[in-house]
N, C-alpha and C positions, 0 to 999 in steps of 0.2 A: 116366260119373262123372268130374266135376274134382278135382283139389286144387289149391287154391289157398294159397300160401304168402304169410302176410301180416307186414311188418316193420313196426313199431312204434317211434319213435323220438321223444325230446324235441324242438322245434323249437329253433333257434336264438337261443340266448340266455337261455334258461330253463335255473335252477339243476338241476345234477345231482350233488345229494348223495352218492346210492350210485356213483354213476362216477368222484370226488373220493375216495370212501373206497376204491375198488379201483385208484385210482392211486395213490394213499399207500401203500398194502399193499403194493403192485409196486416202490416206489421203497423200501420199508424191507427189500425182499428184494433189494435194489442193485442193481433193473432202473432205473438212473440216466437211459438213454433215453427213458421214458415219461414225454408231455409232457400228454395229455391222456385220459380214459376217458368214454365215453358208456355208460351202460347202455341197453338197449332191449329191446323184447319181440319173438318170434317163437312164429305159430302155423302149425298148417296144420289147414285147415278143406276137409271131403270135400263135395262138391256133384253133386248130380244134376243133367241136364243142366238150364238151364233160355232162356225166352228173351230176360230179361231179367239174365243172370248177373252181368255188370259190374255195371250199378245195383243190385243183390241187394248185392253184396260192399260196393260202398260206403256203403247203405245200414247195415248190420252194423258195420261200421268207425266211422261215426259217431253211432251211438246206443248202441253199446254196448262196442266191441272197442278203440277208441282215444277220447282224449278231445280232440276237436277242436282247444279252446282249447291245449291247450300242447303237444299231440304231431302228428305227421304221420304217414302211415303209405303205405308200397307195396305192391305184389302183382303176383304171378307166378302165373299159371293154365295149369295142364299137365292131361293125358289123364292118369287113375287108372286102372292097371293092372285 
């Protein structure tokens, strides 16, 4: 069995609202520091082995798990316990 841990992120240049509203939140609790916030998504999805695993994940990633057009996304595939 794998788990594959997938990150999920806005691409470059595309408005991030909720990451604008938790750096406002950050800067009105006088973390004056914090210059910018990206929100993003993180899963881990359990997999049996298979032979085609990468294109499995990527497939899943683009039809349903991130949305091409304006997010990106990575992955890390380790041995499940």
């Amino acid at each position: 069995m794998h788990k594959v841990k997938i990150h999920i992120t806005l691409k470059e240049g595309v408005l991030d609202p909720q990451g604008k509203a938790v750096q406002n939140s950050l800067q009105s609790l006088e973390y004056n520091n914090v210059q910018d916030v990206r929100v993003g998504k993180y899963m881990e999805v359990y997999l049996e082995e298979s032979e085609n695993l990468e294109s499995q994940i990527d497939r899943m990633c683009d039809q349903l798990l991130a949305n091409p057009v304006i997010e990106n996304y990575t992955y890390t595939i380790e041995e499940a316990g």
